[in-house]
N, C-alpha and C positions, 0 to 999 in steps of 0.2 A: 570742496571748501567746507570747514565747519568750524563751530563757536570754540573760541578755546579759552574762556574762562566763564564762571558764572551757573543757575540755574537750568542753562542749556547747553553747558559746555559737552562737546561733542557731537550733536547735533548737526545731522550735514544742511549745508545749502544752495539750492540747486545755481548755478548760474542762467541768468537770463537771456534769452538768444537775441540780445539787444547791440548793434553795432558800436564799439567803441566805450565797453564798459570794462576796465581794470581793478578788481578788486584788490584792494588792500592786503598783502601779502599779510602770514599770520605773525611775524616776530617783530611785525610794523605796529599790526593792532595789540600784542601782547605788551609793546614797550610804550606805547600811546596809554593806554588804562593802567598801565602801572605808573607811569608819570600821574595820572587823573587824579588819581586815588580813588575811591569809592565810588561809585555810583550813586549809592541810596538816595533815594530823595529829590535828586536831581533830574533836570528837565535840560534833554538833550537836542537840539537842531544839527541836522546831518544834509548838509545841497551838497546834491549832487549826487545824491545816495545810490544810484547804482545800482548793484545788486542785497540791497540794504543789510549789508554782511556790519558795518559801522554802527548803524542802528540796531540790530540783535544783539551786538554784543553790550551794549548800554542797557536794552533791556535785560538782557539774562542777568547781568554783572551789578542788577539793581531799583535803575532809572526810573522814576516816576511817568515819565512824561517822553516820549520821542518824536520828533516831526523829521518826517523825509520829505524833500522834496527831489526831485527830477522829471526829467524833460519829456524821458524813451516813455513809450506809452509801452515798450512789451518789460521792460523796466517795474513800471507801478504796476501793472496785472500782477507779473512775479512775486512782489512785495506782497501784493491785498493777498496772494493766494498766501504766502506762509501767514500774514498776520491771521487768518482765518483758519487754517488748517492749525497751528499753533495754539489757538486762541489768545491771542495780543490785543484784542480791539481796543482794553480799554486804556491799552499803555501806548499804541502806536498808531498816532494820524501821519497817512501820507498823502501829499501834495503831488497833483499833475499839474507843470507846467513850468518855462522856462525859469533860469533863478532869479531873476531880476523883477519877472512881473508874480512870482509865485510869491517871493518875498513880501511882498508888495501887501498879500492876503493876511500877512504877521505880523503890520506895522504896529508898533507900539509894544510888543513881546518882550517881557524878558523871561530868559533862559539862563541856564550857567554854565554851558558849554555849548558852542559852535565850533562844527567840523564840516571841513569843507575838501571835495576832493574832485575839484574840476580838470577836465581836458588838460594835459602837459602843454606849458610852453603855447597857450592860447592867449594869455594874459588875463582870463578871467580869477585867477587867482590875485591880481593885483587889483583888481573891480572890486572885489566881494564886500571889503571892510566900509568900502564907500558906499556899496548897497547898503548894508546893515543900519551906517547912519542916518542914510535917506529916508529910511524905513521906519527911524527909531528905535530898532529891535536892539537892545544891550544884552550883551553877557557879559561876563566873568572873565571869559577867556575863548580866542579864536586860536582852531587850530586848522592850516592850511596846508595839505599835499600837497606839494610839486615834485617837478623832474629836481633834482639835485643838481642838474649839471642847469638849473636858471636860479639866477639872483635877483628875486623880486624887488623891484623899487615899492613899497609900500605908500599908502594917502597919505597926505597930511594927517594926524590927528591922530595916526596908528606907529607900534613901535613892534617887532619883535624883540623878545623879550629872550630867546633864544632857539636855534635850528638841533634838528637831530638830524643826521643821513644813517640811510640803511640801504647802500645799492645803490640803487637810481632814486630812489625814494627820497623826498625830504621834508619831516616834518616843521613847521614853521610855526610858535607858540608865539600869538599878540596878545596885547593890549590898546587899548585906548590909552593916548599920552598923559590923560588928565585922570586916570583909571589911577589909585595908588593899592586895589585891590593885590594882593601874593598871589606868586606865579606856585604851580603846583611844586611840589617835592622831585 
């Protein structure tokens, strides 16, 4: 797996010998950041980050600011070893610990992009936005993988604003209802 746009582009990245972690296919992540737009400047939240392939490519591609969080403890070694090995310290905090009580550690955050790529077809993709609120954590804009072949019922308070599929893959671009912030390009 490697970065395929940005200051690191090409770059390989090892996967993590972590049980039940699926990274983001690269023409998933390619058409996600080109939806984004720019990076610069922006401060990005990645749950459920994984192999934090999501998170690199925000920092190479720019990013001020990156927070991972995840659960796998061989997970977050993986990550701290590239952010070290890399040298990323001072762009990438990552979180050990479930999403809900990890969030928890970010109440009152804001970010301008949350990406979220939990377990297919668990329902924690329909949870996430309602964390967020509990949380207080605002962005911009929430972007949520699932399997494509599920139709998430979204909270109260949250709209997509529209889906992309690739595969099995399905990007899922929200809002907050009361949000009148523009969706990217």
């Amino acid at each position: 797996m490697r970065i395929t746009g940005g200051r690191l582009r090409g770059r390989r990245i090892p996967s993590p010998a972590a049980a039940g972690i699926r990274p983001t296919p690269s023409r998933v992540r390619e058409a996600l950041f080109n939806m984004l737009g720019g990076m610069e400047g922006r401060t990005i939240l990645d749950v459920f980050a994984g192999s934090g392939v999501m998170s690199l490519e925000a920092i190479s591609r720019g990013a001020r600011e990156v927070i991972s969080v995840d659960a796998a403890h061989a997970a977050v070694r993986a990550m701290r070893a590239i952010r070290r090995e890399w040298g990323l310290e001072g762009a990438w905090r990552i979180i050990q610990g479930q999403a809900h009580a990890a969030l928890g550690r970010l109440a009152g955050r804001q970010v301008d992009v949350v990406f979220a790529d939990p377990p297919y077809a668990t329902g924690l993709a329909e949870r996430l936005p309602a964390w967020l609120d509990e949380h207080g954590i605002g962005c911009d804009i929430l972007v949520i993988e699932e399997s494509a072949r599920i139709t998430p019922a979204w909270p109260a308070g949250w709209t997509a604003t529209r889906s992309r599929r690739y595969g099995d893959t399905c990007l899922h671009f929200l809002r907050r209802t009361n949000d009148d912030a523009r969706e990217p390009a």
